[in-house]
C-alpha positions in Angstrom: 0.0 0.0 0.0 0.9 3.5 -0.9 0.0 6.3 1.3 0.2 9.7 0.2 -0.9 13.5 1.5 -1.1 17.2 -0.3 -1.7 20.0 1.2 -4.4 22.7 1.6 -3.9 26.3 0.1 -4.5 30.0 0.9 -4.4 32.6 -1.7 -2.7 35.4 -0.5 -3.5 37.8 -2.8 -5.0 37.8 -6.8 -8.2 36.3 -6.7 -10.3 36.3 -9.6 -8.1 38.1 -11.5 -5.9 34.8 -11.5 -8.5 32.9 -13.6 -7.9 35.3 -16.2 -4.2 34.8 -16.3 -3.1 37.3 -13.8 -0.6 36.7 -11.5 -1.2 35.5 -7.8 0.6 34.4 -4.4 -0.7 31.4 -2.7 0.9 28.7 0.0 0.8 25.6 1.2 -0.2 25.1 4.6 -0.3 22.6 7.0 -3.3 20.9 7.0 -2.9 17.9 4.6 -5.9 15.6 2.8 -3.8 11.8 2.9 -4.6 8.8 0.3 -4.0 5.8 1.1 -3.8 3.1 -2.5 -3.1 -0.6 -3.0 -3.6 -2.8 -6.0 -6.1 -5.9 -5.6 -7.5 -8.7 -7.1 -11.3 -7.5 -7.3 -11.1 -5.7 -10.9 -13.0 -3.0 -8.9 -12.2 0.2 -7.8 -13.5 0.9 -4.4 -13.2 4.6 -2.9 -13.5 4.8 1.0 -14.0 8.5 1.9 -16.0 8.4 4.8 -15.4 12.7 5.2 -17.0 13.7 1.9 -20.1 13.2 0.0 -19.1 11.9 -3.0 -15.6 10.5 -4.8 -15.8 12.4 -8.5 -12.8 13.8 -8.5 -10.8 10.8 -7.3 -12.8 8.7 -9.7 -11.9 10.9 -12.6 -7.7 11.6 -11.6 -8.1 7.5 -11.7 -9.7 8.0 -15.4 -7.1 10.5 -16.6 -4.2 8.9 -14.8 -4.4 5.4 -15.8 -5.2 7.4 -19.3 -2.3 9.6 -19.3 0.4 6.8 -18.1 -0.4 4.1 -19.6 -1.5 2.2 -16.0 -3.6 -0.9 -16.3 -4.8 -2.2 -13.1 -6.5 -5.4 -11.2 -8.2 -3.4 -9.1 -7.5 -0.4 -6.7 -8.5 -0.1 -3.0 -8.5 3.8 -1.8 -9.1 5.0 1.4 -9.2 9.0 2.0 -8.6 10.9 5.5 -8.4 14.7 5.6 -7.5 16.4 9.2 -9.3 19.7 7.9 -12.5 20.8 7.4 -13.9 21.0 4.2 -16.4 23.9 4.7 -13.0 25.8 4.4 -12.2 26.8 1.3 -8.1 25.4 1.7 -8.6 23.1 -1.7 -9.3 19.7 -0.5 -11.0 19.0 -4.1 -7.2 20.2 -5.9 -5.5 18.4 -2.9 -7.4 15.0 -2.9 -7.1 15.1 -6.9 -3.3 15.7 -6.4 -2.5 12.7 -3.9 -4.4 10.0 -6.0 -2.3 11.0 -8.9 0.6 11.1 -7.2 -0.3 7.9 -5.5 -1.0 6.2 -9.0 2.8 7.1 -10.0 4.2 6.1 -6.8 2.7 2.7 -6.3 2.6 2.0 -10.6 6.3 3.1 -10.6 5.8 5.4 -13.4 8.6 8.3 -14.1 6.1 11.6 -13.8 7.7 14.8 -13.0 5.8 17.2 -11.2 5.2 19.6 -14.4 3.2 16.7 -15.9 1.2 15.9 -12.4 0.5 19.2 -13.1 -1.5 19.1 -15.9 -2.9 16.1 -15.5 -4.1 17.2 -11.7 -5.1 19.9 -13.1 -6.9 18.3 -16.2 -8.9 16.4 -13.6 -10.4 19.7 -11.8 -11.2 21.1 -15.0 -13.3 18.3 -16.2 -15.2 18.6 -12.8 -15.5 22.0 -12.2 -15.5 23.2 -15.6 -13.5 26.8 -14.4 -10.5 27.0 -12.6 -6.8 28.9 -12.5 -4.6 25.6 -11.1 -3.0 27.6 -8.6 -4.6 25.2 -5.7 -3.5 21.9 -7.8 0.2 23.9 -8.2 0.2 24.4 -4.4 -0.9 21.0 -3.6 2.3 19.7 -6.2 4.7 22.2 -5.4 4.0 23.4 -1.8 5.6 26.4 -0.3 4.5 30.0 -1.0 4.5 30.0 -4.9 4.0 33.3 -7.3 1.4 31.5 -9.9 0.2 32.6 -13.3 -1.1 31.7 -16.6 -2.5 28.6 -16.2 0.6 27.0 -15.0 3.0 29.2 -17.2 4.2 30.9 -14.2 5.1 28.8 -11.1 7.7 30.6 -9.4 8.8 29.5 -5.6 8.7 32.5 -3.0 11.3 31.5 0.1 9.4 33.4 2.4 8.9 32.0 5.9 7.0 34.6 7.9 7.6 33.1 11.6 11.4 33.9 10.9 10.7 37.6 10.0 8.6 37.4 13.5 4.7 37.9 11.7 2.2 35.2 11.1 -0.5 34.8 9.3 -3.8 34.6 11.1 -6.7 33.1 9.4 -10.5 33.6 10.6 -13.6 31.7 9.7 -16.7 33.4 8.8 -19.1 30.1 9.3 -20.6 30.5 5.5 -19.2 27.7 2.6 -18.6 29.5 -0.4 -19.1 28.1 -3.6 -16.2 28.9 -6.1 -17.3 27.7 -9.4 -20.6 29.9 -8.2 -18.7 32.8 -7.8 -16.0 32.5 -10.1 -19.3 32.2 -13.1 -20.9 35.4 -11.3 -17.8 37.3 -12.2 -17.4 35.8 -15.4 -21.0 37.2 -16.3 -20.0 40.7 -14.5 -17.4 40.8 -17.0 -19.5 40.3 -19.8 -21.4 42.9 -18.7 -18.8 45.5 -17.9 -15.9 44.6 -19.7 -14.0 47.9 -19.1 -14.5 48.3 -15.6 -13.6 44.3 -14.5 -10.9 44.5 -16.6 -9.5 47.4 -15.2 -9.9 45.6 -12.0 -8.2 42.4 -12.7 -5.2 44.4 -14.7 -4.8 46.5 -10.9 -4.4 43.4 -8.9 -2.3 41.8 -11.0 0.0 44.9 -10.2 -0.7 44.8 -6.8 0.3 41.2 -6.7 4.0 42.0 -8.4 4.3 44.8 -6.1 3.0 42.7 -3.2 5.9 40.2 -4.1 8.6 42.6 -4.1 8.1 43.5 -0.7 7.7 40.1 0.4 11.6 39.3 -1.2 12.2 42.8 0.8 11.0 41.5 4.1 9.2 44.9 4.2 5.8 42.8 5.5 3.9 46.0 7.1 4.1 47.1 3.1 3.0 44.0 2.1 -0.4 43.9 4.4 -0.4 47.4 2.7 -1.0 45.8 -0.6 -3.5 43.0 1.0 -5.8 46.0 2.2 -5.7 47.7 -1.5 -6.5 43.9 -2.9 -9.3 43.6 -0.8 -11.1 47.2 -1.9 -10.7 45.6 -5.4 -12.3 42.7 -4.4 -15.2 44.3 -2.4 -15.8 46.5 -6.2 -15.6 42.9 -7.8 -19.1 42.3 -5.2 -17.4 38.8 -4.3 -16.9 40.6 -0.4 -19.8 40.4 2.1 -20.5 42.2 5.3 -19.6 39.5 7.8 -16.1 39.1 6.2 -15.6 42.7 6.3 -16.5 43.2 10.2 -13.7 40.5 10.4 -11.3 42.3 7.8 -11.9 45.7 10.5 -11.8 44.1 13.3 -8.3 42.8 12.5 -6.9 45.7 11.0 -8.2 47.9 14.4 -6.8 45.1 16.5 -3.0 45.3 15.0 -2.9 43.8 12.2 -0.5 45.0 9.2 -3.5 44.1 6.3 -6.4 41.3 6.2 -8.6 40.4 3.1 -10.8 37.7 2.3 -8.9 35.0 0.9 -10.3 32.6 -2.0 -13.0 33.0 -4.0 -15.3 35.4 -1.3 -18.7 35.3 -0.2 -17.6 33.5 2.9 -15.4 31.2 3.6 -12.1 32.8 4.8 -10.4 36.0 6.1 -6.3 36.1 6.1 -4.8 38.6 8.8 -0.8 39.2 8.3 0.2 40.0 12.1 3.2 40.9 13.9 3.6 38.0 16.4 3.2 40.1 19.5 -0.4 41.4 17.9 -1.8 37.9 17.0 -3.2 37.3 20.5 -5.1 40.5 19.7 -6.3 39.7 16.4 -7.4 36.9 17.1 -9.5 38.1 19.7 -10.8 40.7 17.4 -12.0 38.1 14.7 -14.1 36.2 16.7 -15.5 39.0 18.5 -16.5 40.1 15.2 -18.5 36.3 14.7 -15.6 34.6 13.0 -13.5 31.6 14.2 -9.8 31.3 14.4 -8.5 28.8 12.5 -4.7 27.8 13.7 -2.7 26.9 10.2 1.7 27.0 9.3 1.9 28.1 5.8 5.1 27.3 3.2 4.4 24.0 4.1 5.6 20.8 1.8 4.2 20.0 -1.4 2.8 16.1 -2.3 4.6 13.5 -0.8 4.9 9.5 0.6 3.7 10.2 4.3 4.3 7.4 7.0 2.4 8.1 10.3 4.3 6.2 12.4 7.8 7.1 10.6 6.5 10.7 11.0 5.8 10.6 14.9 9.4 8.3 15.2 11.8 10.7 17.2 14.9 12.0 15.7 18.3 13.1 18.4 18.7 16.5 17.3 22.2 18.2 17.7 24.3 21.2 17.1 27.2 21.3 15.0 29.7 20.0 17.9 27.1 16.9 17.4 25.6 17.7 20.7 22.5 16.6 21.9 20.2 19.5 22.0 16.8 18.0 22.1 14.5 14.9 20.7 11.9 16.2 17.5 9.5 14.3 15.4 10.7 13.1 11.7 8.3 15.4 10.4 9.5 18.1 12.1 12.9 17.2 10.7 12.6 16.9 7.5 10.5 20.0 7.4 12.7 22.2 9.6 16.5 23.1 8.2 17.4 24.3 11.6 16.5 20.6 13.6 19.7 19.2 12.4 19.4 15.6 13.2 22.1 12.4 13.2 21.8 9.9 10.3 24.1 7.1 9.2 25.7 6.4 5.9 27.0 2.9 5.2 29.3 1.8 2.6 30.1 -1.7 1.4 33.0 -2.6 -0.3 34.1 -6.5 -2.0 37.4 -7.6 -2.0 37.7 -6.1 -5.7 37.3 -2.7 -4.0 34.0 -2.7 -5.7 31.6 -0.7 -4.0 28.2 -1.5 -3.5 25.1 0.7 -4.3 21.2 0.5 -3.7 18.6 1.8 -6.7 16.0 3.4 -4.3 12.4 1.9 -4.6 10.0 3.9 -6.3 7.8 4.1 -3.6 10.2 6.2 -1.6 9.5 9.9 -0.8 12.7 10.9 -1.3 15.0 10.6 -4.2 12.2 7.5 -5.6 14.5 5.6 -8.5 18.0 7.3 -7.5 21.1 5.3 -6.7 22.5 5.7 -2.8 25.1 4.3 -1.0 24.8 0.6 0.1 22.5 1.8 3.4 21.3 4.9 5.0 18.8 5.8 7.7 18.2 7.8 10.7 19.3 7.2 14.1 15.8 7.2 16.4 15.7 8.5 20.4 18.0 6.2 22.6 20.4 4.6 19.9 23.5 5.2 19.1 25.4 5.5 15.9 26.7 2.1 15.4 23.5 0.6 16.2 21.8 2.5 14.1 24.2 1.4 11.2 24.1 -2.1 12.1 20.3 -2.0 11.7 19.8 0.0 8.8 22.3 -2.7 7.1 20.2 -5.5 8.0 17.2 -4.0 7.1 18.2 -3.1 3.7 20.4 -4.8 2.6 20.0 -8.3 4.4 23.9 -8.6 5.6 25.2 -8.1 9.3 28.9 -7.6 8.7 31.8 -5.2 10.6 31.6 -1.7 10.1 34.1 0.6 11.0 33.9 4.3 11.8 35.2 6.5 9.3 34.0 9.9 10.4 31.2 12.7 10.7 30.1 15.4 8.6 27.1 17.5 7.9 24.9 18.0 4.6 22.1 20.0 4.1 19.7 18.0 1.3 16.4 19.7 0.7 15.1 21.3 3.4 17.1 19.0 6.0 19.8 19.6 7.9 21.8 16.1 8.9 24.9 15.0 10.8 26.0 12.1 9.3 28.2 9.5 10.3 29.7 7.6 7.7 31.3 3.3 8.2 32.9 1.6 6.0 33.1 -2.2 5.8 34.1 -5.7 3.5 31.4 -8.1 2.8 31.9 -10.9 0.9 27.9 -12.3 1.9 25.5 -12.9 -0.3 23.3 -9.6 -0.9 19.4 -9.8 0.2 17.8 -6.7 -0.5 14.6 -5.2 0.7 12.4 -5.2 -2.3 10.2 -2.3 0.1 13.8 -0.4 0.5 15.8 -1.4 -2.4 15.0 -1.6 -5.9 17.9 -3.4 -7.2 21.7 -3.9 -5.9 24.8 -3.3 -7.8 28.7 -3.6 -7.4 30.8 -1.0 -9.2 34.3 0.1 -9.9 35.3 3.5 -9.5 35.8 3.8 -13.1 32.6 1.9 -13.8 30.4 4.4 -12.0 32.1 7.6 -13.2 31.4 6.0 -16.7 28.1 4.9 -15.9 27.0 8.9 -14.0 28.4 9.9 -17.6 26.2 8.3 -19.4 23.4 8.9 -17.2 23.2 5.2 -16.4 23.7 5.8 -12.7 22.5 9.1 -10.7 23.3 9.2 -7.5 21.6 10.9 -4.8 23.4 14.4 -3.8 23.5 12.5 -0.5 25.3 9.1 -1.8 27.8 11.7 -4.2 28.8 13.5 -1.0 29.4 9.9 1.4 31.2 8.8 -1.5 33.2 12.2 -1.5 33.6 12.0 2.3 35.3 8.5 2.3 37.8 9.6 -0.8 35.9 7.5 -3.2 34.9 9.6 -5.7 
């Protein structure tokens, strides 16, 4: 079984005008819709999504999936669990399109990069819906804070992360579900009516959104809730603003906040605050004295990806660059956190020839699915030590228990991670059991065989593989 999750969305600013090619902001945040797929024998395709109505759009990203890649299948099992609401408007339609896909790839082994989950995902949501921009499907893909246009043409990455510039983003509930195909019709047919004057609107937050984005990169975030306030007054003259998101838009501007404006489509739904931290308390006071809800979320969060729940909750040692014990975190929190730097091991295998021995990564992998790595690798959990952990990740992997022997540590940075690595070397001359889970396939290599073979493209090693390698003088 394959178990995926994607993320929800907020649009930060350029609504509306998005659907019409404009430029936007939008990010990822932190509440996550998970699907969970496995191939059986049943020739059926069973949906269990106990939170939601009904299954269309998971039936039809099956339809254009198994379409688009080629994917014939006995019969699929899917279960779907979402840990937000989905009176919010956060995408859970983009986001649950988005992990079946992506779980399709993953469990069929199929070699999708994530501009052509793109338009497939976003394919899907069109042939439901009928209107849409794709910026949800791109934030659900991609996540982090993204600047999206043009159906997908624009898709650049924004590394803003507002906690570390001390603001937040607060987000308040106004109690009404909006409708956005609804709305996004009614200002379709607006535009009909008064070409001119909606034009003139959409052209005036696209600005507003490249403006907004410059002071993002600047840091200048009291300018930037400037902009959000401006977006919002072109948003109430759109008509898509209502009076119970507007006493929550006042009440957190009065209360502190740098700018607020409905985020989404409008008439409900949501209201995004940006606050500096020491205001928040405030704000969010102020919102639900004004009849709205707070609704806790972390935005610039990660994009699709193979979730474990009980790999997530394992705890990681985290340590400082002395390799000091600091504190215990959560995988997730590691792997989502550069600054949790966290101990790992890196084993290498060597045969009598000198040959050294590789892992292909299964495809069902989150990280680096299909990519060569060093002959075992894996994270030291609370309570072990090194060696231990090195031993076990062996065995587990690779099916060998042999000597190792301490070479050194180091640090690397891959992604968004931040690891301290210690690196053993050892001779082997057992016969190599790898697990088909872990391990794709095995191989034993020269030197000069795999600098010929990452030549050719044969072999591509993970940047964490190339730099063990590196550490231990190999390459």
């Amino acid at each position: 079984m394959i178990t995926v999750s994607a993320p929800g969305k907020l649009m930060l600013m350029g609504e509306h005008a998005v659907v019409y090619g404009y430029p936007c902001i939008v990010t990822a945040v932190s509440e996550r819709l998970t699907v969970a797929m496995e191939e059986t024998n049943s020739g059926k395709i069973v949906v269990e999504a106990p939170q939601v109505k009904n299954t269309r759009f998971v039936d039809q990203a099956i339809i254009e999936g198994c379409k688009a890649w080629g994917i014939q299948h006995t019969g699929l099992l899917l279960q779907t669990k979402s840990n937000f609401s989905n009176c919010y408007g956060f995408g859970s339609s983009s986001a649950v399109t988005v992990a079946t896909l992506f779980a399709l790839v993953r469990l069929f082994e199929k070699n999708v990069d994530k501009k052509e989950l793109f338009e497939i995902a976003y394919k899907t949501v069109l042939a439901i819906q009928g209107v849409g921009s794709g910026f949800d499907v791109a934030a659900a893909i991609y996540g982090e804070t993204l600047l999206y246009g043009n159906a997908g043409q624009i898709m650049n990455p924004l590394p803003w992360k507002l906690e570390d510039d001390g603001v937040t983003l607060v987000v308040g509930y106004s109690g009404m579900k909006a409708d956005t195909p609804v709305l996004v019709k009614e200002v379709a047919q607006k535009r009909e009516k008064e070409p001119e004057k909606v034009n003139r609107i959409f052209e005036a937050i696209g600005k507003l959104v490249l403006q907004a984005r410059e002071q993002g990169d600047a840091h200048d975030w009291h300018a930037f809730g400037k902009f959000m306030n401006f977006n919002q007054e072109y948003l109430r003259d759109l008509g898509v603003s209502t009076e119970k998101l507007e006493a929550m838009i006042f009440a957190a501007n009065k209360a502190g906040a740098y700018g607020a404006k409905l985020s989404g489509a409008g008439g409900g739904d949501c209201i995004i605050a940006l606050v500096p931290k020491e205001k928040q308390e405030s704000v969010e006071n102020a919102i639900i004295k004004a009849g709205g809800s707070v609704v806790p979320v972390a935005t610039s969060v990660a994009g699709v990806e193979i979730t474990n729940e009980k790999e997530d909750n394992e705890m990681l040692i985290v340590v400082n660059d002395k390799d000091e014990v600091v504190s215990y975190r959560s995988r997730f929190d590691c792997h989502h956190d550069a600054s949790l730097r966290h101990r790992i091991v890196a084993v290498i295998l060597f045969d009598d020839k000198h040959r050294v021995l590789l892992q292909k990564r299964s495809f069902t992998k989150a990280k680096h699915p299909g990519l060569w790595a060093v002959t075992a690798s894996g994270h030291v959990s609370k309570g072990e030590k090194y060696e231990e952990a090195a031993a076990r990740e062996l065995k587990e992997e690779m099916g060998v228990t042999v000597p190792l022997t301490f070479v050194k540590t180091y640090i690397e940075k891959p992604d968004e991670e931040s690891e301290m690595v210690a690196a053993y070397t050892g001779l082997t001359s057992e016969e190599i059991h790898p697990n088909a889970e872990e391990v794709s396939e095995a191989l034993f290599v020269t030197k000069d065989e795999l600098l010929r073979s990452m030549l050719s493209g044969k072999i591509q090693l993970t940047p964490c593989a190339y730099q063990a390698l590196q550490e231990i003088q190999f390459l």
